[in-house]
Backbone as a printed PyTorch tensor [residue, N CA C, xyz], in Angstrom:
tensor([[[-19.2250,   4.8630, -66.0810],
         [-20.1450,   4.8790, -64.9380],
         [-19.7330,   3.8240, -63.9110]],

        [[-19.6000,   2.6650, -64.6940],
         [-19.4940,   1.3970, -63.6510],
         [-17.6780,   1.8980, -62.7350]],

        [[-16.9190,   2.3220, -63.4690],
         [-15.5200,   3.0030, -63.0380],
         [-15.9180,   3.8390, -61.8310]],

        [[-16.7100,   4.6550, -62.2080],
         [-16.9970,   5.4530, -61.1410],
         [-17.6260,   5.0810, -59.4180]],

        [[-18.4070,   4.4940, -60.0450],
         [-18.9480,   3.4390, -59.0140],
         [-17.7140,   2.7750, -57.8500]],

        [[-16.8850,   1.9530, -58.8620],
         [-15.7260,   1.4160, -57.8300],
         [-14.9390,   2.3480, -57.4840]],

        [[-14.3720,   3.4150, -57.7690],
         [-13.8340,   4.2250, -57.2380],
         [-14.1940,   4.7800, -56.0080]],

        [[-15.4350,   4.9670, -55.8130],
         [-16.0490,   5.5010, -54.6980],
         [-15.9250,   4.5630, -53.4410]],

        [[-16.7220,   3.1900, -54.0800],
         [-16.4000,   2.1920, -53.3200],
         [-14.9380,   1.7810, -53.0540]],

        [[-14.0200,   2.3470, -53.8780],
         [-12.5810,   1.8490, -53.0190],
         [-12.3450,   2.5890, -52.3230]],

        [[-12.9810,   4.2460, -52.2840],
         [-12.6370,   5.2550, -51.3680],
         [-13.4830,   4.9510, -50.2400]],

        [[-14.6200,   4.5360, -50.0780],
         [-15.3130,   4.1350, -48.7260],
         [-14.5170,   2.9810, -48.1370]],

        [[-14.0160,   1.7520, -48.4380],
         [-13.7340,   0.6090, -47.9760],
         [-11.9490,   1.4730, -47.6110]],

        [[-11.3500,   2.2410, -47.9970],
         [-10.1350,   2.5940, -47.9050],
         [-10.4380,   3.1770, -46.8290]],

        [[-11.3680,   4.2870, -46.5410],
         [-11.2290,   4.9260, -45.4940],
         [-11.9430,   4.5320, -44.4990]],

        [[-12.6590,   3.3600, -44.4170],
         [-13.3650,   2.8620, -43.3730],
         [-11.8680,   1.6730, -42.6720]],

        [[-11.4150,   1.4660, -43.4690],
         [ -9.6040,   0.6540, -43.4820],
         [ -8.8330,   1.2100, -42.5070]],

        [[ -8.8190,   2.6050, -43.1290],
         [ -7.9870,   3.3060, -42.0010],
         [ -8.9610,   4.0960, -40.3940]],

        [[ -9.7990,   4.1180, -40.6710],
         [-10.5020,   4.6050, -39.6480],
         [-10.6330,   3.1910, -38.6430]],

        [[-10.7580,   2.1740, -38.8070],
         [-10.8870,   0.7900, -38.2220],
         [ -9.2030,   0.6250, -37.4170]],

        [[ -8.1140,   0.9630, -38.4770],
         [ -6.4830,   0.6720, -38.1540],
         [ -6.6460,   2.2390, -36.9740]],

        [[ -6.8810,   2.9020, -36.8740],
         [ -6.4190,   4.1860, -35.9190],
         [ -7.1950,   3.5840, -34.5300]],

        [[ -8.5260,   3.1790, -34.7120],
         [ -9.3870,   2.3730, -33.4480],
         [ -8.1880,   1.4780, -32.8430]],

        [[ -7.8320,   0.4040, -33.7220],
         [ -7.4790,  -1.1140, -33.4020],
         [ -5.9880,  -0.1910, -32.5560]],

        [[ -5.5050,   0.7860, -33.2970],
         [ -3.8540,   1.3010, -32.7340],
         [ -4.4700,   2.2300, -31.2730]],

        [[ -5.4440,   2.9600, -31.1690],
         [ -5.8170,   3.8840, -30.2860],
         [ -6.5120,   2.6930, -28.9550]],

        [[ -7.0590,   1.1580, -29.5290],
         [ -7.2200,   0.3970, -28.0960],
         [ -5.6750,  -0.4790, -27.7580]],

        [[ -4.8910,  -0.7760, -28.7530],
         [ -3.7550,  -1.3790, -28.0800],
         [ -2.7520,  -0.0220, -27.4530]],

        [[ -2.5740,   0.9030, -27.9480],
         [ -1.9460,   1.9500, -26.9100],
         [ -2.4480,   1.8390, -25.8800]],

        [[ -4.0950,   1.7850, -25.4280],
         [ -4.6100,   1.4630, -24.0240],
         [ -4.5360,   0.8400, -23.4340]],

        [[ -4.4270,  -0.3920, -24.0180],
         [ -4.2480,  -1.8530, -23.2670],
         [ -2.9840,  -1.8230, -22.9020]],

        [[ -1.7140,  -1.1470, -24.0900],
         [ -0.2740,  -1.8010, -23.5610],
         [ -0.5080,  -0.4240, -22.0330]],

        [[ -0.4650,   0.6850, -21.9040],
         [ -0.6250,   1.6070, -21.1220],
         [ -1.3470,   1.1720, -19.7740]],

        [[ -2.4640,   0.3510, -20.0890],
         [ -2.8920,  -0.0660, -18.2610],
         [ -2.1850,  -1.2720, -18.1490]],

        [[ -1.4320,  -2.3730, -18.6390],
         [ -0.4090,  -3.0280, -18.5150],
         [  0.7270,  -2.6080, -17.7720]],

        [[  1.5540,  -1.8430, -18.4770],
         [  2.4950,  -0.8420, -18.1330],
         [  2.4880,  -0.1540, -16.6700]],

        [[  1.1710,   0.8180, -16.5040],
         [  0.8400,   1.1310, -15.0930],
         [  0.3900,   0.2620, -14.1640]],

        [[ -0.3600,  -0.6420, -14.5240],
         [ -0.2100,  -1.7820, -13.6900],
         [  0.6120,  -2.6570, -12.8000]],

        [[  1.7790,  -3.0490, -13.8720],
         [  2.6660,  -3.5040, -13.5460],
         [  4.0560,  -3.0160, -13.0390]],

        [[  4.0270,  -1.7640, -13.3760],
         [  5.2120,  -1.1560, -12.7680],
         [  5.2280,   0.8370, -12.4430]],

        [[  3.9500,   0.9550, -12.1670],
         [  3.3320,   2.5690, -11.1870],
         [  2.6560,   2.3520, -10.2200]],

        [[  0.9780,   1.7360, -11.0550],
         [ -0.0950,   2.0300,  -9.9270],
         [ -0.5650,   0.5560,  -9.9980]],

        [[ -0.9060,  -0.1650,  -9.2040],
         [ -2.0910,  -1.0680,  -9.0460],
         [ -2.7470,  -0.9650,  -7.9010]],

        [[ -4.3870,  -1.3600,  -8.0230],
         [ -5.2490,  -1.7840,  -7.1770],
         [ -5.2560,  -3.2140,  -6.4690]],

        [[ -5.6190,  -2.2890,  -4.8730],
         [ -5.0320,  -3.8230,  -4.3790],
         [ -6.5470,  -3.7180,  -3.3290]],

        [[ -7.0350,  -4.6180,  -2.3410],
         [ -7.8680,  -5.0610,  -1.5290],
         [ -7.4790,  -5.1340,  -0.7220]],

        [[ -7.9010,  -5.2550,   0.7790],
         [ -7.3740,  -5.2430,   1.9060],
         [ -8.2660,  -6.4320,   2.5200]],

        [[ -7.4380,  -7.1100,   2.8840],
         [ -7.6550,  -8.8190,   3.3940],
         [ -7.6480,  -8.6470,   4.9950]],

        [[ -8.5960,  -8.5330,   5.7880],
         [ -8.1430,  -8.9200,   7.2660],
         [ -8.7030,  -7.4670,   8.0420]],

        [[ -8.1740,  -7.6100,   9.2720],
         [ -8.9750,  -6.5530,  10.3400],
         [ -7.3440,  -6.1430,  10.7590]],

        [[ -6.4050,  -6.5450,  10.3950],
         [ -5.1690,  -6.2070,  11.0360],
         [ -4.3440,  -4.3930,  10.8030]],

        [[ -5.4500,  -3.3600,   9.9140],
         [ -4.9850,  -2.0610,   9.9350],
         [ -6.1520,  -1.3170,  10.4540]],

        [[ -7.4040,  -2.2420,  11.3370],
         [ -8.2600,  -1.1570,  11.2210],
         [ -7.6430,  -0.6760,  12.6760]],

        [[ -8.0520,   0.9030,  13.2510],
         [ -9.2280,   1.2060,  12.2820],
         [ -8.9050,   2.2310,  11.2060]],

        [[ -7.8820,   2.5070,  10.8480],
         [ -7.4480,   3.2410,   9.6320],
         [ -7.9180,   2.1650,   8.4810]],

        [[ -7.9900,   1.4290,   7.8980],
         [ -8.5080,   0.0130,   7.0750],
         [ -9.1570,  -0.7300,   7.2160]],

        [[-10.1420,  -1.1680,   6.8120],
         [-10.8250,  -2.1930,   6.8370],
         [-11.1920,  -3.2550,   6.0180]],

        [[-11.6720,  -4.7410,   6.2050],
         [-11.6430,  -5.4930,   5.0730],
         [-12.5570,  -5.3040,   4.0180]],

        [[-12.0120,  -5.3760,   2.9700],
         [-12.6940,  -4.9270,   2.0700],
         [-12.2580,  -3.5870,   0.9220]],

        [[-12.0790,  -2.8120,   2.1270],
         [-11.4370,  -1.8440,   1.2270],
         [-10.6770,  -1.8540,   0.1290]],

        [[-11.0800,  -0.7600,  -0.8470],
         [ -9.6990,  -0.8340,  -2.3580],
         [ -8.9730,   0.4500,  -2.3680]],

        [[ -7.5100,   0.1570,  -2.5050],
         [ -6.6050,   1.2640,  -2.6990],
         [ -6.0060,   0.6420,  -3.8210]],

        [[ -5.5280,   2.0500,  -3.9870],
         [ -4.5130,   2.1810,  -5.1320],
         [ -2.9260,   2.5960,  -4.3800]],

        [[ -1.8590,   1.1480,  -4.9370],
         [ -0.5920,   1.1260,  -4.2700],
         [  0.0660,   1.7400,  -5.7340]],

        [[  0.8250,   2.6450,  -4.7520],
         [  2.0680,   3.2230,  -5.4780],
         [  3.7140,   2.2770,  -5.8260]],

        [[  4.1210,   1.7110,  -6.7440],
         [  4.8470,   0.8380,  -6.8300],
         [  6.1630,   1.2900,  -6.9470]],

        [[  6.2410,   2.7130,  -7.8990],
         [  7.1030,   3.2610,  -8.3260],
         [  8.3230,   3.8720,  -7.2270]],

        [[  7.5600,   4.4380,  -6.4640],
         [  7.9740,   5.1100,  -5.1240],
         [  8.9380,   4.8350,  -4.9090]],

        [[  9.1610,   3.1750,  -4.7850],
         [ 10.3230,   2.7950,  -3.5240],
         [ 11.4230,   2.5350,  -4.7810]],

        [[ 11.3800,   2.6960,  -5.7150],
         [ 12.1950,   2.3410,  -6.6640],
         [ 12.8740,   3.3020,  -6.4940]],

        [[ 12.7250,   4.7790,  -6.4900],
         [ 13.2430,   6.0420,  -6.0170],
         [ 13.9450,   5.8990,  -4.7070]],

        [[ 13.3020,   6.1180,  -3.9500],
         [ 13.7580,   6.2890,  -2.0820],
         [ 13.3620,   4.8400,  -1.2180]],

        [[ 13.9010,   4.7750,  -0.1780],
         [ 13.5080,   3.8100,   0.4050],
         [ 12.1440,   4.2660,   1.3100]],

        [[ 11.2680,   3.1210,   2.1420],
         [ 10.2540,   3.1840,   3.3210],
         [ 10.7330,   3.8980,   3.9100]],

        [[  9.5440,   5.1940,   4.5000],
         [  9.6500,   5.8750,   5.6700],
         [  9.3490,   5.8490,   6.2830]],

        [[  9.5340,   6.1260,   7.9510],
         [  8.3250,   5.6850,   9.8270],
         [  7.2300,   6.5720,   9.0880]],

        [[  5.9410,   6.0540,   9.0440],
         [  4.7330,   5.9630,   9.2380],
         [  3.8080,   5.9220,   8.1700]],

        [[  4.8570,   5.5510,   7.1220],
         [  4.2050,   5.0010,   5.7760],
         [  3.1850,   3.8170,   5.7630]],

        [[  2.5320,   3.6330,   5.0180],
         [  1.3610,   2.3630,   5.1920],
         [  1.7960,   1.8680,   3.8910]],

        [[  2.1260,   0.3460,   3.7190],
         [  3.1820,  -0.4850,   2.6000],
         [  2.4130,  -1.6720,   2.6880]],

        [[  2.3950,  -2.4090,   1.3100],
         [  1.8710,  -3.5290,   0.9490],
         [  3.4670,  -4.1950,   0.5230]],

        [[  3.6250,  -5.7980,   1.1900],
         [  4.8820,  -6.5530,   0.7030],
         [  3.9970,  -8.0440,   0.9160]],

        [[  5.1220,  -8.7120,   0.2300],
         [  4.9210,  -9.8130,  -0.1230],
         [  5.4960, -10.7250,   1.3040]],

        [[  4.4480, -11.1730,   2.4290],
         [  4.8400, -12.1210,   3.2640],
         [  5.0310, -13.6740,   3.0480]],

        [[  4.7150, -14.0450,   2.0070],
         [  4.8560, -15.5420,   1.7030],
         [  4.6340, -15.4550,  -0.0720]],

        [[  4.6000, -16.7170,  -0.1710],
         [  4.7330, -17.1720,  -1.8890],
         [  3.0320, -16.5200,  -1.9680]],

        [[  1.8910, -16.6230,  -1.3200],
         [  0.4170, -16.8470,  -1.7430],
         [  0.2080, -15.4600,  -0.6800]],

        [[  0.7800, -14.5840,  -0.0270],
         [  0.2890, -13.5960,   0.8570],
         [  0.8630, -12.0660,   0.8210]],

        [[  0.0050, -11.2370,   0.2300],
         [  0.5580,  -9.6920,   0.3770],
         [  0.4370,  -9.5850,   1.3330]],

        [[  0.4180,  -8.4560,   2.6570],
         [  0.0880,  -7.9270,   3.7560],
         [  0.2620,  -6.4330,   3.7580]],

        [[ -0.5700,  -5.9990,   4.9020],
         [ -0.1270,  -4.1910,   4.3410],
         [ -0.2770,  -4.0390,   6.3210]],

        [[  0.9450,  -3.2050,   6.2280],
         [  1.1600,  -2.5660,   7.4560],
         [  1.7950,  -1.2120,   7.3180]],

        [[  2.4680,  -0.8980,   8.4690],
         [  2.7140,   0.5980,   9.0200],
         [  3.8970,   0.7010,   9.6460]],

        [[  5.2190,   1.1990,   8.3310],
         [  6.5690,   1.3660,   8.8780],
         [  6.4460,   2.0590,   9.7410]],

        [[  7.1110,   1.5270,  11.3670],
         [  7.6300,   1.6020,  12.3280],
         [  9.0430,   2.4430,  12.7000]],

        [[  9.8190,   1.5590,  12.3340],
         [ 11.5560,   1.5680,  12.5790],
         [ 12.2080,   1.4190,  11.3150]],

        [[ 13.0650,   2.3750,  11.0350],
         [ 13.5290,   1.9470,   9.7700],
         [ 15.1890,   1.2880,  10.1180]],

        [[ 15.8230,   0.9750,   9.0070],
         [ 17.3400,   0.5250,   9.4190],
         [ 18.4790,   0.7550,  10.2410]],

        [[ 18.8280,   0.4570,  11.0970],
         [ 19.9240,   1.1080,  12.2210],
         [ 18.6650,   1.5620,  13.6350]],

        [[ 18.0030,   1.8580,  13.5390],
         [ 16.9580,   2.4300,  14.8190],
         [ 17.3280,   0.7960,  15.3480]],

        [[ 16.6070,   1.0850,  16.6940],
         [ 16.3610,   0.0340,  17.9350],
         [ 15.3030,   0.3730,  17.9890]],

        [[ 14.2090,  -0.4830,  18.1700],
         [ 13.1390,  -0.2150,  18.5940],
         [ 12.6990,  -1.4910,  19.5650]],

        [[ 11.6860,  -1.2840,  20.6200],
         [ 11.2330,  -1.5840,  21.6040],
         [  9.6140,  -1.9370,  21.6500]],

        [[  8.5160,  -2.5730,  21.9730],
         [  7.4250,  -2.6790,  22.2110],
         [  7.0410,  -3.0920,  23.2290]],

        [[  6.3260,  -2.3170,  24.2670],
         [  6.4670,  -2.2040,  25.9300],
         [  5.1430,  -1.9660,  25.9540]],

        [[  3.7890,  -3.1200,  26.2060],
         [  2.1410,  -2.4880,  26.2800],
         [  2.0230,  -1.3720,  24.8540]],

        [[  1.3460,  -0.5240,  24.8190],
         [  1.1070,   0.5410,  24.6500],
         [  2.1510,   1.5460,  23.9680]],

        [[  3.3070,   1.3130,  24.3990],
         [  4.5310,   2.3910,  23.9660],
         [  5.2260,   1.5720,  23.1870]],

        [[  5.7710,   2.0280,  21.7300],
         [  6.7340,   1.8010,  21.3700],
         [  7.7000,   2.8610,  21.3310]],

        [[  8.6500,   1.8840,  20.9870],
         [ 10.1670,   3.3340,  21.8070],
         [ 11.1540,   2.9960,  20.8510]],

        [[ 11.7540,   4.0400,  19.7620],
         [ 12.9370,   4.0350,  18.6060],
         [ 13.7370,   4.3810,  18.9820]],

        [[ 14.7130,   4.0380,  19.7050],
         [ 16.2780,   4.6180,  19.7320],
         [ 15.9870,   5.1780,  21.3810]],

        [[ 15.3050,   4.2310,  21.8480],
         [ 14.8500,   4.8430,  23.4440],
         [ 13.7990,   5.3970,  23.9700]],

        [[ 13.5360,   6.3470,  22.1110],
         [ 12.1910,   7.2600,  22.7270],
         [ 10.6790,   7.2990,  22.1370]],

        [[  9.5500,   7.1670,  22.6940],
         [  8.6520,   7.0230,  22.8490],
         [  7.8790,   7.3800,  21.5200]],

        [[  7.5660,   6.3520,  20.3080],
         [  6.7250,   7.3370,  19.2130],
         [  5.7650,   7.9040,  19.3380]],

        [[  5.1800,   8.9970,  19.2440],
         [  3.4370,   9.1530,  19.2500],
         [  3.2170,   8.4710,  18.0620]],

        [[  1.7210,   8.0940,  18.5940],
         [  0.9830,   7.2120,  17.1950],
         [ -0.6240,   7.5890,  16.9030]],

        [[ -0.5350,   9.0300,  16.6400],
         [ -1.9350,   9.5370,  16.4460],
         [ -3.1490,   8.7140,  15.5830]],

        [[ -2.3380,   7.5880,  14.5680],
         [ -3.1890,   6.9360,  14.4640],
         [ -3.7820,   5.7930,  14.8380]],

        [[ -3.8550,   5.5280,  16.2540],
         [ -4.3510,   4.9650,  17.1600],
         [ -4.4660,   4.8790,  18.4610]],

        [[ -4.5810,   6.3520,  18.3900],
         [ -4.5320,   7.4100,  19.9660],
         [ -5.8620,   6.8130,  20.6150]],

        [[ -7.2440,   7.0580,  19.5160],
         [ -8.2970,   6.6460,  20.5130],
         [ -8.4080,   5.2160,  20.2800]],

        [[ -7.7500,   4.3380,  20.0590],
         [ -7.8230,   3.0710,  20.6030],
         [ -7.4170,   2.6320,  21.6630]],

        [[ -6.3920,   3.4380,  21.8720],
         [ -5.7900,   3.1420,  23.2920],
         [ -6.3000,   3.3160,  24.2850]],

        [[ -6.6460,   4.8240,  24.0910],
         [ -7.5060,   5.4200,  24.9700],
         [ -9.1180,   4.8480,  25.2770]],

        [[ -9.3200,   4.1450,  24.5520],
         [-10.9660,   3.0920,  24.8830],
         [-10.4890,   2.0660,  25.4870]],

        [[ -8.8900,   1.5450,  25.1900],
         [ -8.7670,   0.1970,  26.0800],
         [ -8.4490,   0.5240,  27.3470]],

        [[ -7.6620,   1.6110,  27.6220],
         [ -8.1700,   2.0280,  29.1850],
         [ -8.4630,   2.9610,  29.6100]],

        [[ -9.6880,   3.3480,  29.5580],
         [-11.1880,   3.2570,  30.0080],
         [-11.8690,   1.6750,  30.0860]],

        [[-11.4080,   0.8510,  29.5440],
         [-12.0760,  -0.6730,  30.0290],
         [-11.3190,  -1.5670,  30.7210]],

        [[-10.0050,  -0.3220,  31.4490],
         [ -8.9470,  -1.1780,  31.7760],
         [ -7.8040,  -1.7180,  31.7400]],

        [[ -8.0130,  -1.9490,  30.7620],
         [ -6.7020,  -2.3190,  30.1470],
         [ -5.8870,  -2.0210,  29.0210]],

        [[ -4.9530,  -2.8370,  28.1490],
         [ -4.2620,  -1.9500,  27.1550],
         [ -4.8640,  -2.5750,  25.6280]],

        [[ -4.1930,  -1.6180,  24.7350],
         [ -4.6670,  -1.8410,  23.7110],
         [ -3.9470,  -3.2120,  22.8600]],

        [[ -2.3350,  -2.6060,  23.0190],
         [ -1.5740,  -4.0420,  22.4860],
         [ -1.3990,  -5.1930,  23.6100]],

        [[ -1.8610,  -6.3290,  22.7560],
         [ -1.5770,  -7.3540,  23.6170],
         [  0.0620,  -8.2270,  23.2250]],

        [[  0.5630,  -7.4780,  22.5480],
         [  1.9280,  -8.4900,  22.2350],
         [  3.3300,  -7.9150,  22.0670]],

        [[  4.1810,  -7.9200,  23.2320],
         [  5.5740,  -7.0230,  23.4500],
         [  6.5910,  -7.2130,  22.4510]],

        [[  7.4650,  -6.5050,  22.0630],
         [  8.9040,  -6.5580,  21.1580],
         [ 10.2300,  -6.5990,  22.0280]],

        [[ 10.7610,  -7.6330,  22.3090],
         [ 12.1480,  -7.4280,  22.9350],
         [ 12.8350,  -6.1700,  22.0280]],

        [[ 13.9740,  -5.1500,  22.8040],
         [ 14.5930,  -4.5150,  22.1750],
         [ 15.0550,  -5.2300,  21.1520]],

        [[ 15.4160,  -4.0130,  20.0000],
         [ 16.1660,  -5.2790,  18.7150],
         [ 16.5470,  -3.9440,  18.0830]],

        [[ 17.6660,  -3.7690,  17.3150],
         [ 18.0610,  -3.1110,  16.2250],
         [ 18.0320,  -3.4970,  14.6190]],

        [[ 16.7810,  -2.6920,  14.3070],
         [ 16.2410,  -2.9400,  12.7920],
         [ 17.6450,  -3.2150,  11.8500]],

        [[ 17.6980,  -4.3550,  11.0110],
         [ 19.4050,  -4.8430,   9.9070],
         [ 18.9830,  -3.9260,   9.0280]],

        [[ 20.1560,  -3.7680,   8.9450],
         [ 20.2850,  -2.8700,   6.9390],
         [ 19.3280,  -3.9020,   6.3000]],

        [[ 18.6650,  -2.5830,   5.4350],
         [ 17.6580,  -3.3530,   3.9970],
         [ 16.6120,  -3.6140,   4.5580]],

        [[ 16.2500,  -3.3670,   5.8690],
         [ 14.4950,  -3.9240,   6.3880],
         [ 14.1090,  -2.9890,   7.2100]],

        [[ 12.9720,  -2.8140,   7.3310],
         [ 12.4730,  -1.7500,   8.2650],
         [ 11.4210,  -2.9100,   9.2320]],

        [[ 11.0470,  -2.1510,  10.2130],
         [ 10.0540,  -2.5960,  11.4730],
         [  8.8120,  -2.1340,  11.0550]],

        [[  7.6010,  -3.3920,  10.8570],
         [  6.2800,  -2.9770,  10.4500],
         [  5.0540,  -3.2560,  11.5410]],

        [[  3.8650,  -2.6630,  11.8270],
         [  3.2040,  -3.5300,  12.6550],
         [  1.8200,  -3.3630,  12.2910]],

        [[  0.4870,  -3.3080,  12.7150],
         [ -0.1610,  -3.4970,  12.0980],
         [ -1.3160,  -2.6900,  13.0460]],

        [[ -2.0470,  -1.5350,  12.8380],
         [ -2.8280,  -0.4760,  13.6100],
         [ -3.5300,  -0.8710,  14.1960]],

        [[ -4.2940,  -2.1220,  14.0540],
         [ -4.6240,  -2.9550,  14.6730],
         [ -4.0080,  -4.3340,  15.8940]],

        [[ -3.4150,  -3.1270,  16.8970],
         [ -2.2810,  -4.4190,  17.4980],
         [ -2.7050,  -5.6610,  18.5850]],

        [[ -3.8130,  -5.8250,  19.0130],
         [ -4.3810,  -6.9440,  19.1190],
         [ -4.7910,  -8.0770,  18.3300]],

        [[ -4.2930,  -7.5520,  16.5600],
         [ -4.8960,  -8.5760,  15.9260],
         [ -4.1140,  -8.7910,  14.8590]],

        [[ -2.7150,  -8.7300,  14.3790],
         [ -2.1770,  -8.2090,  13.2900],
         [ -1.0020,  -9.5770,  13.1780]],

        [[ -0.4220,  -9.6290,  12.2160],
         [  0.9040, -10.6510,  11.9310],
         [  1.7820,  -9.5670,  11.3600]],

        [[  2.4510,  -9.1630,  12.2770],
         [  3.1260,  -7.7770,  11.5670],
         [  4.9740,  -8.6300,  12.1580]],

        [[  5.8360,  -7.3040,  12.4950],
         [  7.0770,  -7.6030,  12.5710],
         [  7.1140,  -8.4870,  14.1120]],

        [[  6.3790,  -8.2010,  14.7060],
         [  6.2570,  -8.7750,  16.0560],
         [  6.5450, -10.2540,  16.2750]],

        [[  6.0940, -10.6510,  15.3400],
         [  5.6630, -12.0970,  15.1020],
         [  6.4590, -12.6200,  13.6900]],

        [[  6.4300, -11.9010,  12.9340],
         [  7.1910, -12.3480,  11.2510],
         [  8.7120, -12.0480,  11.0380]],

        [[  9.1960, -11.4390,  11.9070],
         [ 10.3280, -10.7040,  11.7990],
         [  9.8750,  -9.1540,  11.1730]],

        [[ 11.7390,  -8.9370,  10.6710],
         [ 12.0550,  -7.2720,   9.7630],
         [ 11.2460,  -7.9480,   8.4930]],

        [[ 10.7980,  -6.7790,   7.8970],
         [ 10.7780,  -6.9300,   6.8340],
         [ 11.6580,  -6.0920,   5.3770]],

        [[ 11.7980,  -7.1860,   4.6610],
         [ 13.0790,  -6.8650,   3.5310],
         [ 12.4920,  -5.4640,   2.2840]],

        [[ 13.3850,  -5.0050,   2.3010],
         [ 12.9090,  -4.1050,   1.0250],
         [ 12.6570,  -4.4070,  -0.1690]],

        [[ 13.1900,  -5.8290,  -0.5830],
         [ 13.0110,  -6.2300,  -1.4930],
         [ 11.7200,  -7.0420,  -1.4580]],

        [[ 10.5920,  -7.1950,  -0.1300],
         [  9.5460,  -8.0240,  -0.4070],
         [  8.0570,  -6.8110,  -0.2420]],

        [[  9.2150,  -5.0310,  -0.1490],
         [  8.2910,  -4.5420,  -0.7160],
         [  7.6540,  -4.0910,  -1.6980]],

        [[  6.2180,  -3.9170,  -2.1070],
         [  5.3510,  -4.0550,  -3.7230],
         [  5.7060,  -2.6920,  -3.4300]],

        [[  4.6600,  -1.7870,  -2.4440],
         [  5.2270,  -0.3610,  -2.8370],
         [  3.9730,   0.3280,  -1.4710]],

        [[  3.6250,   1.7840,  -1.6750],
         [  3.0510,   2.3880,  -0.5280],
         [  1.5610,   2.4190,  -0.6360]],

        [[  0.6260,   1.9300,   0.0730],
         [ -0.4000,   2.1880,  -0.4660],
         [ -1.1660,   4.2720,  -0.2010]],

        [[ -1.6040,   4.5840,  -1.5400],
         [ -1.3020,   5.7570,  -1.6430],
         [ -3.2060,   6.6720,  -1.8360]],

        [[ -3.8420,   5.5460,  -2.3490],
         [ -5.1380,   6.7270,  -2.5130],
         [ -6.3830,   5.3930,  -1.7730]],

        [[ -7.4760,   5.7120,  -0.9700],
         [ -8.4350,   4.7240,  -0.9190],
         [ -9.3880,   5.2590,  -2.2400]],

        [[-10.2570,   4.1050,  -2.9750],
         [-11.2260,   4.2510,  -4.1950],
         [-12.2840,   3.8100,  -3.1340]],

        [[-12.3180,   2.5140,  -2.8640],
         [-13.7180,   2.1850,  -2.2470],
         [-13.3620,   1.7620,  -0.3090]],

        [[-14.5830,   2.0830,   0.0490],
         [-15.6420,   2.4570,  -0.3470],
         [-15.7110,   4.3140,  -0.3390]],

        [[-17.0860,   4.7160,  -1.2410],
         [-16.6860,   6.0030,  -1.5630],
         [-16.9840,   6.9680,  -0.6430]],

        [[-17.3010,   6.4910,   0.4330],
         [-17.7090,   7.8530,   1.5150],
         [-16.3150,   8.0270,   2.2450]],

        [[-14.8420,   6.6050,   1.9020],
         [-13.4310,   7.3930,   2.0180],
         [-12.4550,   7.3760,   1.2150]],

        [[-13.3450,   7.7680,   0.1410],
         [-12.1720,   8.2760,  -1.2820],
         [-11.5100,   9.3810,  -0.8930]],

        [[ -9.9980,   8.8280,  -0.9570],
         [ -9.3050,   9.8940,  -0.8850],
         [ -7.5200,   9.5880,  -0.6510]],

        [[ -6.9090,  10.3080,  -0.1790],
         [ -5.1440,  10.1010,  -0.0490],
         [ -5.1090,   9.2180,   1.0100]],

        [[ -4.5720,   8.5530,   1.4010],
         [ -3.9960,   7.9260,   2.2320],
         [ -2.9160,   8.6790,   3.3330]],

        [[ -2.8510,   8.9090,   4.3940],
         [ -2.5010,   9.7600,   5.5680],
         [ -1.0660,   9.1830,   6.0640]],

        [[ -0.2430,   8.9500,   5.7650],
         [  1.0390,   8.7670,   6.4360],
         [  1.3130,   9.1920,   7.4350]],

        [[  0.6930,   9.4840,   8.5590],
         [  1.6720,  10.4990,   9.6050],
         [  2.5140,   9.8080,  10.1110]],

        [[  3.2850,  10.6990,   9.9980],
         [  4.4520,   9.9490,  10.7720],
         [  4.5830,  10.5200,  12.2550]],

        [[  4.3760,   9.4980,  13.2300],
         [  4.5760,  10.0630,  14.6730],
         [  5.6770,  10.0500,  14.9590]],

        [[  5.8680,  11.4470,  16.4070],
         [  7.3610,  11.8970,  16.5990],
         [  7.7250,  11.2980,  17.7160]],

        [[  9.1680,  10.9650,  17.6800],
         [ 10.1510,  10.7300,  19.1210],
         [  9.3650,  11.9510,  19.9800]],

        [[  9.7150,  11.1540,  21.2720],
         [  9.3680,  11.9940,  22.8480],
         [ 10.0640,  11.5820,  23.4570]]])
């Protein structure tokens, strides 16, 4: 009887053993897995500053794609998070990529001579004159973008620390594209790249 007894009890404590070891293996697969994507697919990042609105605003959370550029390089009208200093991400809006010339004249920027559209900040412009005046307040001498960096600026061009002011930026100080907004939720959703065309 008493045999019987422990038997049972070694079969409960055995299989409560292994049912406990499949938990403990089924949360470290999770943990190493949002590690993993974390650190080298997807992370969540915040948006610091007024310098992309009005496509961005502070506060906002996206999810940056890291993987991306490991594949292909930045494309004109991608929206990219890089590393501007030891303590500073920044997120702007490839411009010019390598070999282009590009120009910043008021209002117009000009790649290789010719004029980008920039639908995403058509009606900003268009409100600064109607009050007059222009929307960007800060010009680009011509310059031809170096191998390995593209031209970034910031949708917000009255208010931004973009290439204007920081220089090219290196491919290597980019994290990656920012790719979905999470918060806030009334604009959950993809993130819009357009890329505007030569004219």
């Amino acid at each position: 009887m008493d045999e019987k007894i422990d038997n049972e009890e070694t079969k409960q404590m055995s299989s409560f053993m292994n049912t406990s070891w499949e938990w403990i293996k089924s949360i470290l697969i999770a943990v190493a897995l949002v590690v993993i994507i974390r650190s080298f697919l997807f992370t969540p990042t915040v948006v610091s500053g007024q310098s992309m609105e009005p496509s961005f605003f502070n506060s906002d959370k996206l999810i940056v794609n890291k993987i991306l550029y490991t594949i292909r390089e930045p494309e004109r009208g991608e929206v990219v998070i890089f590393k501007a200093n030891q303590e500073q991400d920044f997120i702007k809006r490839v411009i010019a990529l390598p070999g282009e010339t590009v120009e910043v004249k008021g209002d117009e920027v000009f790649v290789n001579g010719e004029r980008l559209d920039e639908p995403y900040i058509k009606e900003e412009i268009e409100k600064a004159k109607q009050n007059g005046g222009s929307y960007n307040n800060l010009d680009f001498p011509e310059a031809i973008v170096p191998e390995g960096t593209v031209f970034v600026m910031g949708d917000n061009r009255p208010n931004s620390q973009d290439s204007r002011r920081i220089g090219f930026v290196s491919y290597e100080q980019v994290i990656g594209r920012a790719d979905l907004v999470i918060w806030p939720l009334q604009d959950l959703g993809i993130v819009s790249h357009e890329v505007g065309e030569l004219q």
